[in-house]
Each structure stands twice: as structure tokens, then as C-alpha cells.
PAZAPA-4460 file (N, C-alpha, C; in steps of 0.05 Angstrom, whole numbers, plus 32768, in hexadecimal, padded with zeros to 4 digits):
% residues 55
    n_x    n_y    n_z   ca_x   ca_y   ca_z    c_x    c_y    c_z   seq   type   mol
   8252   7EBD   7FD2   8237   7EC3   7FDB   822D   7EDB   7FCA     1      X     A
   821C   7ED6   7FC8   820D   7EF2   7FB1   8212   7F0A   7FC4     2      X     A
   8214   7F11   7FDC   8214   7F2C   7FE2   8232   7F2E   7FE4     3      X     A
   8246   7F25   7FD5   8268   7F2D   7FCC   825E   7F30   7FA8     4      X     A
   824E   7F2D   7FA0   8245   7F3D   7F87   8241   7F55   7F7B     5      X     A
   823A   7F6F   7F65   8238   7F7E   7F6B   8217   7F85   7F67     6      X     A
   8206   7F79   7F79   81EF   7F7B   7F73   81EC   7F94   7F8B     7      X     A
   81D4   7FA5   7F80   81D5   7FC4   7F9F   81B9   7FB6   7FA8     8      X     A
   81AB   7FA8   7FA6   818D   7FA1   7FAE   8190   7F7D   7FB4     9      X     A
   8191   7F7A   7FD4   8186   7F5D   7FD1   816D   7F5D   7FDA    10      X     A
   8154   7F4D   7FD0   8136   7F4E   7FDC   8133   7F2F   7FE3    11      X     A
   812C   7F29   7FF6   8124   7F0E   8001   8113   7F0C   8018    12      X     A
   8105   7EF9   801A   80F1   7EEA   802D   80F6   7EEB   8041    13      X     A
   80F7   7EFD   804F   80FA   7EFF   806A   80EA   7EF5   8079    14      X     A
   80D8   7EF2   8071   80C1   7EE7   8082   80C8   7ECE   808B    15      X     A
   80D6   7EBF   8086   80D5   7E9C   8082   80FE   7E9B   807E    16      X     A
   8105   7EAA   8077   8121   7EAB   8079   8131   7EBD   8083    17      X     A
   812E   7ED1   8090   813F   7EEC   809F   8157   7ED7   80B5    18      X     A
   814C   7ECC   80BC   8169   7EB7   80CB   8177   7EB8   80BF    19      X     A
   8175   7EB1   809B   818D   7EA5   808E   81A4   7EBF   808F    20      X     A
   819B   7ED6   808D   81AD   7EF0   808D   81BB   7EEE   809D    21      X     A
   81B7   7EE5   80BB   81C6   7EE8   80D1   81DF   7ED3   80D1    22      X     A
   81E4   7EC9   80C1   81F7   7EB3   80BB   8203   7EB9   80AC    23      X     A
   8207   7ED1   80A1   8219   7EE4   8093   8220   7EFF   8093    24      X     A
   822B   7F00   80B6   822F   7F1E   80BA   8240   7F33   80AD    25      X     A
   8258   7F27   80A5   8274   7F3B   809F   8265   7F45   8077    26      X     A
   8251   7F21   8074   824F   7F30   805E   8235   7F45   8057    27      X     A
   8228   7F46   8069   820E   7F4F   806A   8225   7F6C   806E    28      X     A
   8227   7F71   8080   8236   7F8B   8085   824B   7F95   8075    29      X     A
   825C   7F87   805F   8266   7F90   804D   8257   7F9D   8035    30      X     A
   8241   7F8F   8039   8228   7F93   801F   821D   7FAB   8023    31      X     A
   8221   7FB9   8041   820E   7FC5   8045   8229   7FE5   8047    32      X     A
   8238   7FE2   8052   8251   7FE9   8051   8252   7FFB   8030    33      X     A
   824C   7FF0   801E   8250   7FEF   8006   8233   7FF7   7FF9    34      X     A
   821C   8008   8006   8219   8015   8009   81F5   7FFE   7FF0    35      X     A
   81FE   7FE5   7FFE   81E1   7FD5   7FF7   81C6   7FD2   7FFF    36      X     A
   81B2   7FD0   7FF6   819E   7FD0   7FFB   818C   7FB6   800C    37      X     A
   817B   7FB6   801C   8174   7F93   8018   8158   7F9D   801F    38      X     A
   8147   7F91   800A   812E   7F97   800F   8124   7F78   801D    39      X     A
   811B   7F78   8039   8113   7F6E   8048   80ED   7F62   8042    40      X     A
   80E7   7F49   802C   80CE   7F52   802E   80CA   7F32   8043    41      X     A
   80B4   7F45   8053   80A4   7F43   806D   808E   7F39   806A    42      X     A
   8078   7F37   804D   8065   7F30   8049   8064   7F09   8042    43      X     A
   805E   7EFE   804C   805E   7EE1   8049   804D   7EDF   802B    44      X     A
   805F   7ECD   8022   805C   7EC7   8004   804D   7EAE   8000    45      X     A
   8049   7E9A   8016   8032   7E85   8014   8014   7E8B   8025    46      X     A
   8003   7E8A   800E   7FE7   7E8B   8019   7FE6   7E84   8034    47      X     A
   7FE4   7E6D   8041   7FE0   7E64   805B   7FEB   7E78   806B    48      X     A
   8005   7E79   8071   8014   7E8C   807F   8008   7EAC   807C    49      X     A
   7FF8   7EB3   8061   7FF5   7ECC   8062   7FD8   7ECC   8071    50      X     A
   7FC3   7EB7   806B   7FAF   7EB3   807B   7FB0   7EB4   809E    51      X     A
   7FC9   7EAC   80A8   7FC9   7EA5   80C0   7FC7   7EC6   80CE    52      X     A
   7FDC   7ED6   80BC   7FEF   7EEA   80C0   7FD1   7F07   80C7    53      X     A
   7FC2   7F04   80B7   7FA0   7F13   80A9   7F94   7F0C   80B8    54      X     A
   7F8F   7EF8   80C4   7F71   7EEC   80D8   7F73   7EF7   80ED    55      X     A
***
């Protein structure tokens, strides 16, 4: 899994995928353990969704 890599920054879609994290606790917490970053972006990345999100 990419977070047993030595990347210090993972950034992903949370908006539409933050579930998927939770299906990887020991490694989410090793990553973090290890003193990783995870930039959480929150902002919806498809028009529609960002329209719904604004109105």
C-alpha cells in the first residue's frame, strides 16, 4: 500500500473517498506514527457536487 512507502504527504479526495482510509487502520497509524502527513482535501472536485455544496 503506498502509505508502507516513504512518502511524508498523502493528499486525497476526501470528499468522495475518506471511507476508503478507514479500511486501513494499523496502516494509517503507522504512517502517522512515522510522523506523516495526510492532507485531507474536503473541497469536491466535480462541478455538480461543488454546485450542490454553494447553493
Amino acid at each position: 500500500m503506498l502509505l508502507s512507502t516513504k512518502i511524508d504527504i498523502l493528499s486525497f479526495d476526501a470528499y468522495n473517498y475518506a471511507q476508503s482510509l478507514s479500511l486501513y487502520p494499523s496502516e494509517v497509524k503507522s504512517f502517522l506514527d512515522r510522523k506523516g502527513n495526510i492532507a485531507w482535501g474536503i473541497v469536491p472536485n466535480d462541478e455538480l457536487l461543488l454546485a450542490k455544496e454553494t447553493a
